[in-house]
C-alpha positions as CSV (number, residue, x, y, z in Angstrom):
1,X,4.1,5.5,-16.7
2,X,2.2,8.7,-15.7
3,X,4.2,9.0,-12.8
4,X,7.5,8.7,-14.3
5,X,6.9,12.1,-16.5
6,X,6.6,14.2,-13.9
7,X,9.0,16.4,-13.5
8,X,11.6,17.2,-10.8
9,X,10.3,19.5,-7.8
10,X,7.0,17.8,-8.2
11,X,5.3,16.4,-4.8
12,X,3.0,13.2,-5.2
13,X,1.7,11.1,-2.4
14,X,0.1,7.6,-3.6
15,X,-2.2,5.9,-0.8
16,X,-3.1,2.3,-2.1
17,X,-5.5,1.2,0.1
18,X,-5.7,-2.3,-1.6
19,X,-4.8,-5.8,-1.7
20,X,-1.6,-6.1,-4.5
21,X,-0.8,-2.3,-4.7
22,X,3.0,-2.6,-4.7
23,X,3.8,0.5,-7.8
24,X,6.7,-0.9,-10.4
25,X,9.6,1.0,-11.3
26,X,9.2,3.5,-8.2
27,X,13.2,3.6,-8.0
28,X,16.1,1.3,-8.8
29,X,16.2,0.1,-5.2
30,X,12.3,-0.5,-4.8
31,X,11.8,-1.7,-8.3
32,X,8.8,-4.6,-8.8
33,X,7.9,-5.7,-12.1
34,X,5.2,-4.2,-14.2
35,X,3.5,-7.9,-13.9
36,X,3.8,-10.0,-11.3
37,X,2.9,-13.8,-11.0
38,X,-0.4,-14.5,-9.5
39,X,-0.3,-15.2,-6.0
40,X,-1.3,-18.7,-4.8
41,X,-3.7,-18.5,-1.9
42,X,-3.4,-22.2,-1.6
43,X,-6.8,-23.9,-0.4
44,X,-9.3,-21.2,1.4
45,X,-10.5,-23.3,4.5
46,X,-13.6,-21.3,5.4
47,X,-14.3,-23.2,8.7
48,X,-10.9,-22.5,9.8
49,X,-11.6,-18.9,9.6
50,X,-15.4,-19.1,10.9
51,X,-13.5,-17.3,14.2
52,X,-12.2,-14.4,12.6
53,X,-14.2,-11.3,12.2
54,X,-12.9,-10.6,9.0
55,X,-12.9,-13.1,6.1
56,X,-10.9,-12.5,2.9
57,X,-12.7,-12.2,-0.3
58,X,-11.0,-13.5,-3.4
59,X,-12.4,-13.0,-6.8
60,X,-10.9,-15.6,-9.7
61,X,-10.7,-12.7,-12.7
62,X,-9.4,-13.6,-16.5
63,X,-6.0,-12.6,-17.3
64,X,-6.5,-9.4,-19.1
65,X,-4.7,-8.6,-22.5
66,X,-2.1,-5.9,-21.7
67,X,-1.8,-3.1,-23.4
68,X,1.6,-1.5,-22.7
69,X,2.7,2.0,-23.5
70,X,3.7,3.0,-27.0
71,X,7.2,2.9,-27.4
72,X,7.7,6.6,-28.3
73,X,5.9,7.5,-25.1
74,X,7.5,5.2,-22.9
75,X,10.4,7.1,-20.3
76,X,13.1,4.5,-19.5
77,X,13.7,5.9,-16.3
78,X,12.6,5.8,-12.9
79,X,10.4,8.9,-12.2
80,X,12.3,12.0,-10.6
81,X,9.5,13.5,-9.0
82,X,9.4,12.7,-5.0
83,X,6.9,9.8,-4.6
84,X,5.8,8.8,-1.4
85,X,3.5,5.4,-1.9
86,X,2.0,4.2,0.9
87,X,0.2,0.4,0.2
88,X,-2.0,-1.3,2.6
89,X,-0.2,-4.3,2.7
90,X,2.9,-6.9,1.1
91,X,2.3,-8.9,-1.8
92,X,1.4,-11.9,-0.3
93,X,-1.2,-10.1,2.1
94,X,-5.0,-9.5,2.0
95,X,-6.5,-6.5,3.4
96,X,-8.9,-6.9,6.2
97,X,-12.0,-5.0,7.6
98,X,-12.7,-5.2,11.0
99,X,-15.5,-3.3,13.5
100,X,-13.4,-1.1,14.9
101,X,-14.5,2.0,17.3
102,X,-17.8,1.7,16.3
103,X,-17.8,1.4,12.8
104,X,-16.8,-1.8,10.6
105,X,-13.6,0.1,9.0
106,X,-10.5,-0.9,6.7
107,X,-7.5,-1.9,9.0
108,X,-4.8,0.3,6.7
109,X,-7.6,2.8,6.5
110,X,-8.4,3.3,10.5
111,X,-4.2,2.9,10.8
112,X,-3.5,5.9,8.4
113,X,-5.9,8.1,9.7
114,X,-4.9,7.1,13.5
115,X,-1.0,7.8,12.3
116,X,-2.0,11.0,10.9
117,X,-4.1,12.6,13.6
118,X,-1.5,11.6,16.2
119,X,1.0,13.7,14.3
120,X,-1.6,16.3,13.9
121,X,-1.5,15.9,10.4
122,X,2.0,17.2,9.6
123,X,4.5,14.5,10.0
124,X,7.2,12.1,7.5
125,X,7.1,9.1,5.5
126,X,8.9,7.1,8.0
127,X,6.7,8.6,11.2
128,X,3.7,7.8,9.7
129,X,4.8,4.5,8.5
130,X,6.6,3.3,11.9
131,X,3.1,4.6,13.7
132,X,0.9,3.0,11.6
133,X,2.8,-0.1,11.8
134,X,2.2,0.2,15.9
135,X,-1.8,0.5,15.5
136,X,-1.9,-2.0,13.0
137,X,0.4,-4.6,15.5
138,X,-2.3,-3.6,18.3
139,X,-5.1,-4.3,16.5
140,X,-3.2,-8.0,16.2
141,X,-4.0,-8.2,19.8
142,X,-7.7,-7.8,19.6
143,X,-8.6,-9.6,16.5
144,X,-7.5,-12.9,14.9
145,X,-6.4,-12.3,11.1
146,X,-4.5,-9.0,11.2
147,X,-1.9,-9.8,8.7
148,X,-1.4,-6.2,7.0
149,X,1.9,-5.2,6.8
150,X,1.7,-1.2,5.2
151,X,4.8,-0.4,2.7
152,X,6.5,2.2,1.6
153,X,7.8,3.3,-1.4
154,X,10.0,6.2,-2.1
155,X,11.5,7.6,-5.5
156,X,15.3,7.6,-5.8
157,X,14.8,11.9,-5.0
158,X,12.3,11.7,-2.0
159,X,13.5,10.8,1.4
160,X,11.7,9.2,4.5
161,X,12.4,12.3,6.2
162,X,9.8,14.0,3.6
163,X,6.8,15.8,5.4
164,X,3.6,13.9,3.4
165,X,0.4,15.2,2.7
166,X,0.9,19.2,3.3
167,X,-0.2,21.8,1.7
């Protein structure tokens, strides 16, 4: 709701770097719902993944009570500032955390700051998304459980073509 108040001209780059960090109303054409049904992990067979070097880690929360927005606060639209959000991965995804050049590191994390370096720190929403997407497909072929697929959102006034993270 934040989000959607800001006004036109206005810059903001999101970086979710976090399982179920899909942003709701971002624009008519990436719109999830405020709430979302939980998502059914099925049976977690832990000696199946005894192989893989990461191991998801799922915490069984209560349903909170939610508290929406007062209604005289509340902007119907979808925000027109330009939003880039990056997430670490789909819906249906877990991130993972792997040893990776030296250091046990976030896949999305190490993939971001790989992406950006390569473009020496200057470079679009649908560069760094496309070159992330690359590292994060390589590291497939060294480990066993790389399932992170990074999204992108974009407001209805920002375009993939949009230089993120300048000053």
């Amino acid at each position: 709701d934040m989000v959607s108040r800001l006004v036109p001209g206005v810059r903001l780059t999101l970086i979710l770097d976090c399982c179920y960090s899909v942003v709701p109303s971002v624009s008519p054409t990436c719109s999830f719902p405020a709430t979302f049904k939980k998502v059914d992990r099925g049976r977690v067979d832990y000696m199946k993944l005894r192989d893989y070097i990461s191991r998801p880690r799922f915490l069984e929360l209560p349903v909170l009570p939610v508290c929406h927005t007062p209604a005289h606060l509340r902007t119907a639209a979808f925000p027109s500032c330009q939003l880039h959000c990056l997430s670490a991965c789909q819906l249906q995804e877990w991130c993972a955390e792997f040893p990776i050049e030296g250091t046990v590191q976030g896949a999305f994390s190490w993939a971001f700051l790989k992406a950006l370096a390569s473009a020496h720190y200057h470079c679009g929403a649908y560069q760094l998304l496309r070159v992330m997407a690359a590292a994060l497909a390589d590291l497939r072929l060294h480990f066993k459980g790389v399932e992170q697929t990074p999204v992108l959102q974009i407001s209805q006034s920002a375009s993939m073509q949009d230089v993120v993270l300048w000053t």
